[in-house]
N, C-alpha and C positions, 0 to 999 in steps of 0.2 A: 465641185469636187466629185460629184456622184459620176459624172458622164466621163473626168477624166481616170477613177477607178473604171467605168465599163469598158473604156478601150483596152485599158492591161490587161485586162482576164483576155482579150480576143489573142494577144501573144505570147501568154506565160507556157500556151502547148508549146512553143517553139522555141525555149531556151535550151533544153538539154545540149546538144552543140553548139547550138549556134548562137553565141550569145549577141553580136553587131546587128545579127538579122532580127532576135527578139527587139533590141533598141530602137532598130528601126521602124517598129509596127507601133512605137510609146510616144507618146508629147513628151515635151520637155519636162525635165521637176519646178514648179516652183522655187524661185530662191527665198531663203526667210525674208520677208519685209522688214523684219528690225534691223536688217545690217543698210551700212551704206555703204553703197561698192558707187570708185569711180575712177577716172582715166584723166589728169592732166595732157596737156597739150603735148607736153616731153615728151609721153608715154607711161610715166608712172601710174601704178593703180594704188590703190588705197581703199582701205576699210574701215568703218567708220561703227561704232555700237555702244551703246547706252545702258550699263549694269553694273548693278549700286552691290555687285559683293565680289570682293570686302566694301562695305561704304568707304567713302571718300577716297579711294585707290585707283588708277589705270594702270596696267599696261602698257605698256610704248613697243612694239615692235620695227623689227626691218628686213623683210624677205628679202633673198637676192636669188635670183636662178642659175647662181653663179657656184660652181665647186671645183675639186680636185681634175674633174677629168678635161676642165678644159685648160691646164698647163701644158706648157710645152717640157720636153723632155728636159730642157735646163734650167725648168722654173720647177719638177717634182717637189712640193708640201707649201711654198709659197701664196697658194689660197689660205693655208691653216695659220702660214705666217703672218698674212697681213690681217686675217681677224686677232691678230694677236693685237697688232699694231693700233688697231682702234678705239684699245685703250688706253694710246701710249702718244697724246698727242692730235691735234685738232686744230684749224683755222681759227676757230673761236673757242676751244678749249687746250690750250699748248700743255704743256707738259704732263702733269699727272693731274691737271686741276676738273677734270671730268670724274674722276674717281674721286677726289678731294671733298666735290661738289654736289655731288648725288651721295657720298655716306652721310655731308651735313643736314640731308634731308631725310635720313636713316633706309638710303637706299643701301645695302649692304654687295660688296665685290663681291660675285659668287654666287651668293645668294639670290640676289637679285638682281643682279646686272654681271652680265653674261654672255655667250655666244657660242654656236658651233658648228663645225667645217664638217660636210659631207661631200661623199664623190659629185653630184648634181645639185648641193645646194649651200647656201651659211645663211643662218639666220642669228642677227644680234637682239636679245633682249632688254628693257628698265623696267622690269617686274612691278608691281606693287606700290606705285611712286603714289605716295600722299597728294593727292593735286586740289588742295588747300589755297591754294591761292595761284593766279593766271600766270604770274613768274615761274612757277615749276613747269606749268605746261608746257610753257613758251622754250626753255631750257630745255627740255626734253626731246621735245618733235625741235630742237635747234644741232641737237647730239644726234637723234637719225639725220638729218641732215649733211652734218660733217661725216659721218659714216658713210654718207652715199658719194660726197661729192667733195670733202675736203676737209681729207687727212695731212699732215703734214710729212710721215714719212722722214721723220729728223736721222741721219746717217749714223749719229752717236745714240739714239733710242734702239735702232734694228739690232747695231750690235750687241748692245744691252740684253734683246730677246732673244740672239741666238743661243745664249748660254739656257734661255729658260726653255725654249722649243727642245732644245739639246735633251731635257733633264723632264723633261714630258714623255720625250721618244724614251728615256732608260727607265721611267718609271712605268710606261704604259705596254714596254717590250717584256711580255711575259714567252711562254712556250707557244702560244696560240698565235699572237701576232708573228711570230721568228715562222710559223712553219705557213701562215699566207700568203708570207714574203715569195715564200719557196713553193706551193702548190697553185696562186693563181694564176701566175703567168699560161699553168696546163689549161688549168677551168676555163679561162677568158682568151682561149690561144684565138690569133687573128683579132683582137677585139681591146680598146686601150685600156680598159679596167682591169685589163693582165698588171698594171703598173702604176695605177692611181691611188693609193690609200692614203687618204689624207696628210699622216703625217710624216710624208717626203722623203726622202733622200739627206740624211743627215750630213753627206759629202756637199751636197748642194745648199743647206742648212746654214752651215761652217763658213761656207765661200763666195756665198752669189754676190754677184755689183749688185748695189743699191739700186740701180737701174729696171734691172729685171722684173724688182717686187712693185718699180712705179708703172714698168709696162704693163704688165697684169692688171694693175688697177683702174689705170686710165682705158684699158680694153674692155674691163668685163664689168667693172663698177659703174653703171650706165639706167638711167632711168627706167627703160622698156625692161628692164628686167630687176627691176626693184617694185615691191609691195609695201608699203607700210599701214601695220596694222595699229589703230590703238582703238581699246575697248577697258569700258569702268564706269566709272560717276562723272560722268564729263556731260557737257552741251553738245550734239551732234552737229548741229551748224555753225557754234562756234568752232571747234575742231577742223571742221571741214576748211571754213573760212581761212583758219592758220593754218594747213595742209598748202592752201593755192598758192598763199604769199610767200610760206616759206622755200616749199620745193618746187614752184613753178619757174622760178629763174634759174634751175639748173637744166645744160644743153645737152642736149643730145648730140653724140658727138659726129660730125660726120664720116659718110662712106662707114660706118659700125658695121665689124667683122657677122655674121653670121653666125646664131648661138646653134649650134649644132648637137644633134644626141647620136650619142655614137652606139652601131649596133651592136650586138650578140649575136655573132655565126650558128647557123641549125648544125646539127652535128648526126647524122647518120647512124653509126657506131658510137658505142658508148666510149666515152671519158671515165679516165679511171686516174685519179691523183692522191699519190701516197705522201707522206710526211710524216717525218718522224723527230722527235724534240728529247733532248735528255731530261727536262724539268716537265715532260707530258704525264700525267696521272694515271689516265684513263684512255683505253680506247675507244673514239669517237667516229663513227662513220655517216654519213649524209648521203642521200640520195636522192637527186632533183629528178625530175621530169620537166623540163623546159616547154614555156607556151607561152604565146605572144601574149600581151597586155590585152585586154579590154581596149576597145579603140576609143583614142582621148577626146574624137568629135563627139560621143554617144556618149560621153559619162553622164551630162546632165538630164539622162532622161531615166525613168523609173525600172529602166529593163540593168541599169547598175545596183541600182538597189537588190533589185531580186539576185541574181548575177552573185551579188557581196555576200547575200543570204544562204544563195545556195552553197559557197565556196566555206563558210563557218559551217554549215550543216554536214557536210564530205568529214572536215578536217575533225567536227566535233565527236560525229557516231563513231568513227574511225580509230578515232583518239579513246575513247573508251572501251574500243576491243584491245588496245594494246594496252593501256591501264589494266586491265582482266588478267592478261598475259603475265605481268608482273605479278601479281596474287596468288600465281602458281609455286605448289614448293619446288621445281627447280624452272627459275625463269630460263627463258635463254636470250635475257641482257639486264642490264642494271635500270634501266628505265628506254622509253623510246616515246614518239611522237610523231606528229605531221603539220603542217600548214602548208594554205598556198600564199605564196608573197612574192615580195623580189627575187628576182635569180641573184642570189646574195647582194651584190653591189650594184646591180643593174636595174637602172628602171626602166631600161628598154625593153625588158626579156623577164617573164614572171616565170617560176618554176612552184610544181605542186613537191613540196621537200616533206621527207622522211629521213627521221636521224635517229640513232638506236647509241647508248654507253653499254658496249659489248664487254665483258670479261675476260680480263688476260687467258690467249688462245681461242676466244669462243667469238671472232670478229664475221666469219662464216659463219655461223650458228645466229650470232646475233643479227646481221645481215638480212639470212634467210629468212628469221622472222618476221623480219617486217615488211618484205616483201610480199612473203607470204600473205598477211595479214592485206597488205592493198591488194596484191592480185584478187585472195579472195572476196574482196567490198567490190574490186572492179569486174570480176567475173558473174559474181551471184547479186550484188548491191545488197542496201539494207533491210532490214525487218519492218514491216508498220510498226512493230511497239516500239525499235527505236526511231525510226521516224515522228511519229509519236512525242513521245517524254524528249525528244531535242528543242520541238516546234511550240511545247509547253516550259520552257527553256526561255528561249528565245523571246514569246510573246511578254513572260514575265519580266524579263529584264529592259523590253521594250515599254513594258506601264509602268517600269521603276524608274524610266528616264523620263517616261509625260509628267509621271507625280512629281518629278522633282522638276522640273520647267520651268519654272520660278524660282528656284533655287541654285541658278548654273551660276559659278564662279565665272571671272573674266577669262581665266586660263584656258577653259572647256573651250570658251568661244577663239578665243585666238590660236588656239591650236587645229578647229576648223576650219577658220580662216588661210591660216600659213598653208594647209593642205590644199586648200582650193586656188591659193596661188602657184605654188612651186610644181602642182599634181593635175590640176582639175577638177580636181574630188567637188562633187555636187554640194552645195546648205543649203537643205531645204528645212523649213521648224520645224522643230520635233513636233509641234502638232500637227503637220504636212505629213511628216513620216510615220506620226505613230496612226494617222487615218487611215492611209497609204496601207501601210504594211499589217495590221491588222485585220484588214480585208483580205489583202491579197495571198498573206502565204497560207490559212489554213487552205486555200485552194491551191495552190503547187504542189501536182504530186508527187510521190515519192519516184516515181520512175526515172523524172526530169530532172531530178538530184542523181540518180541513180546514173541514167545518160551523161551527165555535166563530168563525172568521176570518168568513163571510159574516154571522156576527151580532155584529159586532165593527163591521165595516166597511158603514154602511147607508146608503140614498140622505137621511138628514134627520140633525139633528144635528149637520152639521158647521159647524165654527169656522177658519178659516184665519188668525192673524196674521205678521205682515210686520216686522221688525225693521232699518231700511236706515239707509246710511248720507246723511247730509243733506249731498250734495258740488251744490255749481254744476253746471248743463248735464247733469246725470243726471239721464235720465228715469224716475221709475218705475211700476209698470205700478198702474192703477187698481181698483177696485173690479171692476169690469164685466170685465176683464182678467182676473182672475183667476176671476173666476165662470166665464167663456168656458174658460181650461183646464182648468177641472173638468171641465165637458162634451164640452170635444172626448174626453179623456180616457175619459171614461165610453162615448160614443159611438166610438171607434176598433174595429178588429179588431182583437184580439193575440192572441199563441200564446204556445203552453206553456213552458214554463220548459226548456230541455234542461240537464239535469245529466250534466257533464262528469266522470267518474272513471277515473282510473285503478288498475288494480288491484296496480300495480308496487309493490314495498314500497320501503321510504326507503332501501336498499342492497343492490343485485342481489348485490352480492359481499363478501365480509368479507375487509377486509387482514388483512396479512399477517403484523401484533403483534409485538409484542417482548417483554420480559424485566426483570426487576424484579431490577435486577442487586445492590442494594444497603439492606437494612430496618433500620431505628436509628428508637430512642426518641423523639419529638420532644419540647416543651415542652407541658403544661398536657393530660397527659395524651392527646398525640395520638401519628400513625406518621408518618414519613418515609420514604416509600420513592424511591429513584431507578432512573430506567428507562435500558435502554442506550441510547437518543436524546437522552439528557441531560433530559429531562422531570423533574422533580421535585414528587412528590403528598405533601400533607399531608392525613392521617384522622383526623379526633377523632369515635368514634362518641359519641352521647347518647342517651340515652331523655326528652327534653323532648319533642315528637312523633312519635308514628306513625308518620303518613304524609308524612314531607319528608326528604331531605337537598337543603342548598343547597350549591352552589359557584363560586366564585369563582377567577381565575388573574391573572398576571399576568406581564411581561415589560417589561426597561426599552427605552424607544425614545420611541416614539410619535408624534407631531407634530410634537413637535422636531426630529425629525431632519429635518423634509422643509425645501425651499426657503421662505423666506416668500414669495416672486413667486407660489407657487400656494398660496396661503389660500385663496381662493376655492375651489380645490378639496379641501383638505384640511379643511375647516371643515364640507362638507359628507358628508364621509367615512359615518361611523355612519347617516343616511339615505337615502345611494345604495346603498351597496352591500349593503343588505339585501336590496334594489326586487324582485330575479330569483327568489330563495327560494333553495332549496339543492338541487346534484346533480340530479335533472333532473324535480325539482317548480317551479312557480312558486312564488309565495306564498299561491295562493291553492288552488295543489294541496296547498299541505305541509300546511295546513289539516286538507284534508279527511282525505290520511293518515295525520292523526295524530289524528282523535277516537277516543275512547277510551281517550288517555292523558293521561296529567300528569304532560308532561316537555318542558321550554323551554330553550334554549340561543340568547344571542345576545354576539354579537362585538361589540365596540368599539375605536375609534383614539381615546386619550384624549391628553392636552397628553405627557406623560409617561412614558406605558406604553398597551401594548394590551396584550386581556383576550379571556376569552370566562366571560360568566357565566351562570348556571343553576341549577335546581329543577325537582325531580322528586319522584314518589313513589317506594320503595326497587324495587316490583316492573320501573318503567320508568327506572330506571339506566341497563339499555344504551341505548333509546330517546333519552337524555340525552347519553349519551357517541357516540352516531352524529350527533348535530346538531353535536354540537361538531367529531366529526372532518371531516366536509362542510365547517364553518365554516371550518376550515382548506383543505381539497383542492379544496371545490366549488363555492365562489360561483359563482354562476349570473346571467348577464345575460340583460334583458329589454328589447327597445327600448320596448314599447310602454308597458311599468311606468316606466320613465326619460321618457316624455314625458309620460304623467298626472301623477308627479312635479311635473314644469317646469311645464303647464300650474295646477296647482294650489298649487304654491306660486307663481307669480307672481298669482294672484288673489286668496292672502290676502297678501302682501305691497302690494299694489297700493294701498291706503290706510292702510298703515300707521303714518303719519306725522302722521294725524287724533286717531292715541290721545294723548294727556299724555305718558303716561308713558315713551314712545319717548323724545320729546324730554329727558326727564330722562336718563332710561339711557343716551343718545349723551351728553349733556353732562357726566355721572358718569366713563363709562369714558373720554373725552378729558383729564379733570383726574387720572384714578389713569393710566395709560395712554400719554398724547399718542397720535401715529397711529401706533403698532406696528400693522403691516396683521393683526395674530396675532389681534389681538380687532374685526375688522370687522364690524361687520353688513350680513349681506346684504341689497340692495334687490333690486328689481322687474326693475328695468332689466340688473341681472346674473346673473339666473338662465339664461338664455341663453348665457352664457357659458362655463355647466359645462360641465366635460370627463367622460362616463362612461367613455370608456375610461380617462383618465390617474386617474381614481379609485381605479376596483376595479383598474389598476397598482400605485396606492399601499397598496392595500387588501391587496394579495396579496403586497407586496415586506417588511409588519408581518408577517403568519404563515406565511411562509414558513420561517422557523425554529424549531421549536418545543424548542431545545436548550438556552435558558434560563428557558423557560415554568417557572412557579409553579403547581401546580395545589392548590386547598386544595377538599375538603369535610367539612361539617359537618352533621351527625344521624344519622336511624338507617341505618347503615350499617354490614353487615357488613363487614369485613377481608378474608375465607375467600369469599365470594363476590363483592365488588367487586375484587379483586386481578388477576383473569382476565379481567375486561372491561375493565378501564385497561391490564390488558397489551395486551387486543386491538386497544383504538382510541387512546389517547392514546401506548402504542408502537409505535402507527407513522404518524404524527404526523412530519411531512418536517422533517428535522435537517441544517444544514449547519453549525450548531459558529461562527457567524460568533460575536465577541468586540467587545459594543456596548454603548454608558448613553445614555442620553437627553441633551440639551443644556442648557444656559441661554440661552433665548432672549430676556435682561431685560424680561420679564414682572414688572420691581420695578414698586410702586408709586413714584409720585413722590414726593421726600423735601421738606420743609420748610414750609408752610405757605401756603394756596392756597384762595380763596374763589371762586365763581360763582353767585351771584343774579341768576336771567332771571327777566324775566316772561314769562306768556303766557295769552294768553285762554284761560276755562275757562268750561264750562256750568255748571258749579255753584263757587263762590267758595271757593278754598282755597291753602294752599302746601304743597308737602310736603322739608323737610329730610332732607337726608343727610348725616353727617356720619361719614366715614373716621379713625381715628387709625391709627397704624403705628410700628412701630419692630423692632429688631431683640433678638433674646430667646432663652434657648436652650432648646434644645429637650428638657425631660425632664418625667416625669410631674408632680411636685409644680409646675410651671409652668404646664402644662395647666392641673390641675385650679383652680391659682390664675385663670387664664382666666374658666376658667367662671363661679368665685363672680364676680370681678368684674363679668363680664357680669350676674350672676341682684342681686348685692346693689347696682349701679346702675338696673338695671329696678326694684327696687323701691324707690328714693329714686327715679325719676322718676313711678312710678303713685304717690305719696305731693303730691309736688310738682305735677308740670305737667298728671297726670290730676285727683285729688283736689283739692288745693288750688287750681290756678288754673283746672280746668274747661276748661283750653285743649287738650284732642288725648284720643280715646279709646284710646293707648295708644303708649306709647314702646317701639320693638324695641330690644331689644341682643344684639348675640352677638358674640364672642371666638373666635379661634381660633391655635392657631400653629402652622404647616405647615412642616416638616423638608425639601422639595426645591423648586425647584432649589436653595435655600440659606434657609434659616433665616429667617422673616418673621412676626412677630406682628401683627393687626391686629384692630380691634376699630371696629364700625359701630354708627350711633346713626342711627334714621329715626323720624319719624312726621308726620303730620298735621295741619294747624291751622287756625285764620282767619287767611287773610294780616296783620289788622293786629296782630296775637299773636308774629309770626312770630319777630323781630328780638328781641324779647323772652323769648321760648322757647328760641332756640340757645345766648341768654346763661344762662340757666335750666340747662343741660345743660353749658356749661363751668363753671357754677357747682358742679354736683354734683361735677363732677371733681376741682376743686382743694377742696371741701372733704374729697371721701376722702383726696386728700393729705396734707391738713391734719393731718384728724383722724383716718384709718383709719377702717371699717367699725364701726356699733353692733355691742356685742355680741349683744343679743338680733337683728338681723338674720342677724349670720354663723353662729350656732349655727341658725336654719331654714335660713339654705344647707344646711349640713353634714348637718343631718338628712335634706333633701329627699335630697340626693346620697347619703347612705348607703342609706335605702329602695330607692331603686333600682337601685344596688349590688347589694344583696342579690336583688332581684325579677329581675335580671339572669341572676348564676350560670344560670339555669333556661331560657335564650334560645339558639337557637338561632344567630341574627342579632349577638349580644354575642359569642359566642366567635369567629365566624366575623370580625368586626372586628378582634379580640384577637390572633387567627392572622393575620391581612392582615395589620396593625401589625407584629409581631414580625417577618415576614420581609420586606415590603418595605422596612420602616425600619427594619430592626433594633432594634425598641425593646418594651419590656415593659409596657404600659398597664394590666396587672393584677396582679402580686405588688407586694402592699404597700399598694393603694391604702386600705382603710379607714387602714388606720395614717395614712400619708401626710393621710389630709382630714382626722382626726382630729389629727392635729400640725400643723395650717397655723395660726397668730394673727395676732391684728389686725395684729399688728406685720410680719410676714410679707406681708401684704397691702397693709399702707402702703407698705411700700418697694417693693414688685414695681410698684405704682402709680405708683411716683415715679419707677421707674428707665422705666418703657415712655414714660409720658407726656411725661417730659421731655428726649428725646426732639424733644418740637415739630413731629413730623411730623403734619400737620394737615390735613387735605382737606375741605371743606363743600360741598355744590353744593345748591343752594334753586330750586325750580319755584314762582313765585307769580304768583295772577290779581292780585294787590293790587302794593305798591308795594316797589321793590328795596333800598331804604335800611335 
């Protein structure tokens, strides 16, 4: 490893442009030795890796190098179609019996078993599968299988999914997709990705011969361009073994077409593409600079690595002077950004992109800014201090991925995997990388970053599109408008960037701590200690990660207690009074002195309780525990942060009222609601009105006690070494002993049965249903968990029903919940999507499901894949960080135990148990629907 570090130092002087010629002075990367990579005879490749988290779990994947752009003009969305089709039918799994078959293993549709159509690629997933025994395995890599090489394509199934692609397309056509439609053809002129987006051509959708969708498959569904990955608790040579037997006998097919990438034209003169949407919000502007990819023979050697490094370094320093920008009291845009990535949908053609949300009339102002902002990175480059505090950034987050090395989920890996097949993207171990790159970048200097940005950023190649919104009497700027602010831009004098630092650390002084007056056992393996300010810390150390503990706190109060006359200001609590930063950083100083750690703490005013929550790595604890004590001592006001704020929230509020879906959500929350001023939404016209002082008053009157504060953390955390620094800063933590609960401020839903069908014009033709039940329910775990199934085994009687069968909505939500404050309230919501004239017919569809579980309780073959879905995960839980930490919150804010007993508990719930819990919620009669439809109200 030493000799092949000494070669890269001899070419890292030559990346700034040249990045193929740096590659070519580097050896290849090492690939990780734990994977297995290999090539049947077909042409297939496959991956192969051995990783016990979750234990007992793999992964099943199926790369294909197959997408949108390689349809022909009369097969437009047909890629997207037949992933649909993959679950709809199989040589050895016909009908729905692959879905059927994988939930009876609690693989769950959706959740775990899955798919998705890109322009250059579809990858099908079987997330999570329990592989328990050699039948599941077998089953599984038998389903990639059939997916590669034989679908059945049944002529009565496709039509079935045209109705459901149909209602994909209406639910996923918002303002953004309608104005792609209309601006790529400019972007991508000469080039086919003018007219590839996945999801087709709904005329073609509606009408293609069944023919078309078999051509496609039998063209492009072909071994040499199929990867399959699987990674978990498995045998690598057994794996391997069933890999050869099973996909070795599929043929490659003769004389196979030519998998072609089709290019991106250079462009001279800038591209300049407007669009305009009557449901657009905001004005959005993008500005690419176009540049060829990384060359795909070079990726595997270490001059990508660096190359990757340097390309985050550009977008990150960059990205923090236009964060600064916003901080100003009058911005000139709502936020803005950079990266470099794909030239949007091309993976032929990478573009260094800047995008700015400009203010109704300020699309030239906001524009220029950002321009501004790169010319001057590209004209003058960066600062050593922020060169600096990036590269201490960067290293940190790269020892936060070695510490945890032993702790990678299967997912991590198969998502590097699927990369290295469809991309090329290098896996080298992260102990390769983190030797690698630990050496080599404090040696890359700033210059060569500096260089890499004026070959990123160049006078041709550039693309500018416009995303606005289509309102009366706004004007927007033209063609020729926006060419002229290039130039002025190009043409201005600017100066250097000055980088503000201070070098005061985040606490001149360390209080004054207290005493951990009181240690006792707590539940589920943790400590409670109490401190003399009356503070109260729950410890559960874990070895589930490395590098994390998180934590959480709590105290009763919260919102409730304030007046409702000031909603307006307590509503907007949690976003003001963060605005100043903490103790006498702004925000965008606390930034800076805090690169090189990993450790965040932020305060909340929730309905209820305030908090202050957080995550760190174990070494930056204290770092963790000084944000929170500031949180309490030292909020920090900022005028100038409070009027960027107001200026910037009233610009994207300012058309708010354009979206749909506003108008749903106001007329949802008036029917659960009426006008309790507690759930207002803020307009335009009242931001104005905020009060920052009477805020961070209110802000400051929640933690000004910290004597019934909750503190809970969870992971690796020592006892013997975190004990002295909670005494230091969470003892002493301002205690006045005040004696308070939070209120009921009837926040009930509205009780007995209540309908509201508006219409309202829509650009694309649709309704979307909501439908509220409620009632009252108590609150203990086998109730819960009966929640849930009911929620999981109605979703899937309505994807059987109103997706499947009537083809009317791509996909009914449900979810259950029963919440224990301010007093005991069960509620369960039903939404989706349709064709207005479907609509009326569909809700009945959905009271239909209800009164038959009624009727008849749940199938059994459905509630035994709830059960199992919910125990896999159970178990996969124990080992979560995030689960205990839940577990703990639960136990002490509500006094309740949401984990002894529960396998038992799910495993004793019956149909009959579920009928009646059904019978006793629903009947009930508390009934709320509220219907948005462009079609007709009846």
């Amino acid at each position: 490893m030493r000799s092949f570090i000494r070669k890269t130092f001899a070419a890292i002087i030559l990346i700034g442009g040249a990045a193929s010629v740096c590659a070519q002075q580097m050896p290849p990367l090492p690939t990780d030795p734990n994977v297995r990579i290999g090539k049947l005879d077909n042409g297939l490749t496959y991956y192969i890796r051995h990783n016990a988290l979750p234990e007992k779990q793999a992964d099943f994947y199926i790369a294909q190098k197959v997408g949108s752009i390689l349809e022909e003009d009369n097969q437009r969305g047909l890629a997207h179609f037949l992933e649909h089709m993959c679950f709809n039918g199989t040589t050895n799994f016909p009908g729905n019996s692959l879905r059927e078959y994988l939930e009876s293993i609690g693989v769950k549709f959706g959740a775990n078993l899955n798919a998705y159509t890109a322009i250059d690629e579809t990858v099908y997933n079987i997330a999570n599968v329990p592989v328990i025994r050699d039948g599941i395995i077998d089953s599984c890599l038998l389903i990639l299988h059939d997916w590669a090489d034989d679908l059945t394509l049944d002529p009565k199934e496709i039509d079935k999914e045209r109705g459901v692609i149909h209602e994909e397309w209406r639910t996923r056509t918002g303002a953004m997709m309608r104005m792609y439609d209309t601006i790529f053809p400019k972007m991508f002129a000469g080039s086919k990705y003018a007219y590839r987006l996945p999801i087709g051509s709904m005329d073609i959708i509606d009408n293609f011969p069944y023919k078309d969708l078999r051509d496609y498959y039998e063209k492009w569904y072909r071994p040499d361009l199929q990867g399959v990955i699987v990674v978990g608790d498995i045998d690598v040579d057994q794996i391997e073994a069933k890999i050869k037997k099973i996909f070795g006998p599929i043929k490659m097919p003769k004389d196979a077409a030519e998998r072609k990438y089709f290019p991106v034209p250079d462009n001279k003169e800038p591209i300049i593409a407007i669009a305009k949407d009557k449901e657009q919000q905001v004005n959005q502007v993008y500005v690419y600079h176009k540049h060829d990819p990384f060359p795909e023979d070079l990726k595997n050697t270490v001059g990508y690595l660096i190359y990757n490094y340097m390309t985050s370094a550009v977008s990150n320093m960059l990205n923090t002077r236009l964060q600064e920008l916003t901080q100003t009291a009058t911005p000139p845009f709502i936020n803005a950004g950079v990266e470099d990535n794909d030239f949007v949908l091309a993976k032929t053609k990478k573009a260094f992109m800047g995008v700015a949300i400009c203010k109704e009339g300020g699309i030239e102002t906001g524009l220029a800014a950002l321009m501004r902002e790169i010319e001057r990175a590209r004209q003058f480059g960066f600062t050593e201090g922020e060169y600096t505090r990036m590269k201490a950034d960067y290293l940190r987050a790269l020892e936060n991925v070695y510490n945890e090395r032993s702790k990678m989920k299967s997912e991590q890996f198969v998502s590097q995997y699927v990369s290295n097949f469809i991309n090329g993207d290098p896996i080298p171990s992260i102990e390769d990388e983190y030797a690698l790159m630990t050496q080599i970048v404090p040696n890359i200097p700033l210059d060569n970053v500096n260089q890499l940005l004026k070959s990123l950023v160049t006078d041709s190649n550039t693309v500018v599109s416009l995303f606005c919104p289509d309102k009366p009497g706004v004007k927007l700027p033209t063609e020729a408008d926006i060419k002229k602010v290039l130039a002025d831009v190009k043409a201005e004098k600017l100066e250097a960037y000055v980088d503000k630092v201070s070098n005061e650390p985040l606490m001149k002084e360390t209080p004054k701590g207290g005493k951990v007056i009181k240690t006792e056992k707590g539940p589920f393996e943790s400590t409670i200690l109490t401190l003399n300010n009356g503070v109260r810390v729950i410890m559960k150390s874990t070895n589930f990660k490395a590098d994390e503990i998180r934590m959480s706190s709590f105290s009763r109060g919260g919102t409730s207690l304030f007046d409702e006359k000031d909603a307006l200001q307590f509503k907007q609590i949690n976003e003001v009074a963060g605005l100043g930063g903490l103790g006498n950083f702004s925000i965008v100083d606390l930034q800076k002195v805090l690169s090189g750690k990993v450790a965040s703490a932020s305060a909340s005013v929730n309905t209820l309780s305030e908090a202050v929550s957080g995550k760190c790595s174990p070494k930056d604890l204290e770092t963790m525990l000084q944000l929170t004590y500031l949180s309490f001592t030292a909020p920090r006001m900022d005028a100038a942060a409070f009027e960027s704020y107001k200026s910037r929230l009233k610009a994207q509020l300012a058309n708010m009222e354009v979206n749909p879906n506003i108008a749903l959500s106001d007329s949802l929350r008036k029917e659960l609601y009426g006008d309790n001023p507690r759930v207002l939404r803020i307009k335009a016209d009242m931001v104005d009105q905020t009060d920052y002082q009477k805020i961070m008053d209110m802000y400051k009157d929640r933690f000004k006690d910290a004597s019934d504060f909750t503190f809970i953390f969870v992971g690796n955390i020592d006892q013997a070494t975190a004990t002295p620094l909670i005494e230091q800063y969470l003892g002493s933590l301002p205690s006045i002993n005040r004696k308070e609960d939070f209120r009921d401020v009837n926040l009930d839903i509205r009780k007995g049965e209540h309908k509201n069908v508006f219409h309202r014009e829509l650009q694309t033709q649709k309704a979307t249903v909501c439908i509220i039940r409620s009632g009252e329910c108590e609150y203990t775990l086998k109730n819960q968990l009966m929640m849930s199934m009911l929620s999981q085994l109605l979703t899937m009687e309505y994807t059987e029903t109103v997706r499947e069968d009537e083809g009317a909505s791509y996909g009914v939500g449900v979810s259950g919940d029963i919440s224990l404050y301010p007093k005991v309230e069960a509620t369960l919501q039903i939404s989706f999507d349709t064709n207005p004239e479907k609509r009326a017919k569909m809700s009945s569809l959905i009271d239909k499901g209800i009164n038959d579980f009624i009727a008849n309780g749940p199938k059994a073959e459905n509630l035994q894949k709830v059960k199992e879905y919910m125990l896999k995960n159970y178990e996969a839980n124990q080992k979560e960080n995030g689960y205990w930490m839940n577990i703990l919150y639960s136990y002490f804010w509500e006094n309740s135990d949401m984990a002894t007993g529960y396998a038992d508990t799910v495993n004793g719930i019956t149909a009959a148990d579920l009928q009646h819990f059904a019978k006793d919620f629903f009947s009930q009669n508390n009934r709320i629907e509220v219907s948005m439809t462009s079609g007709d109200t009846k």
